[in-house]
N, C-alpha and C positions, 0 to 999 in steps of 0.2 A: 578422044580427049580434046585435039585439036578442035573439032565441030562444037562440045558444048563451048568452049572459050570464046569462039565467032557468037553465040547463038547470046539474046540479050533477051532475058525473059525480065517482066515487069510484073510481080508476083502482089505488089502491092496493089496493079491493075485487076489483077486476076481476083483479087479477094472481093475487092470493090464490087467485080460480076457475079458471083459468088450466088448461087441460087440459095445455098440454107449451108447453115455448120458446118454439115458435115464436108461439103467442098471444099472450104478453109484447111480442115486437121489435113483431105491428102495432099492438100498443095504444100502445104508444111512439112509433111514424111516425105512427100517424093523431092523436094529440095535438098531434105539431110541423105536419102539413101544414097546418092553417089559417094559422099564421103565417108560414110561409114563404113559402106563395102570396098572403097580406098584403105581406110585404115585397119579393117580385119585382114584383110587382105596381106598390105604389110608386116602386120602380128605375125601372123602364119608362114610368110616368107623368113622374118626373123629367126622363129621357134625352129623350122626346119634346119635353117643353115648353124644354126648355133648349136643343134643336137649332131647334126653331122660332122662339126665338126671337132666335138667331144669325143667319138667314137672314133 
């Protein structure tokens, strides 16, 4: 977690080099997948502790 915060990606750059579309959409998806799998992540963590603690 640490290392991506160091790390300074210029995505705006990246499109610019961009050979054709489709390069564009994964530069796009691979930006949101950290956080998405952040946020399922904590879904799941919640679901868990909240069902345990019902029981």
């Amino acid at each position: 977690m640490l290392l991506s915060l160091l790390q300074q990606v210029d995505i705006e750059q990246k499109m610019k080099d961009a050979p054709d579309n489709q390069y564009e959409i994964g530069i796009f998806i691979g930006s949101f997948l950290p956080l998405i799998v952040l946020v399922l992540l904590a879904y799941f963590l919640y679901r868990y502790n909240r069902n345990r603690n019902n029981n």
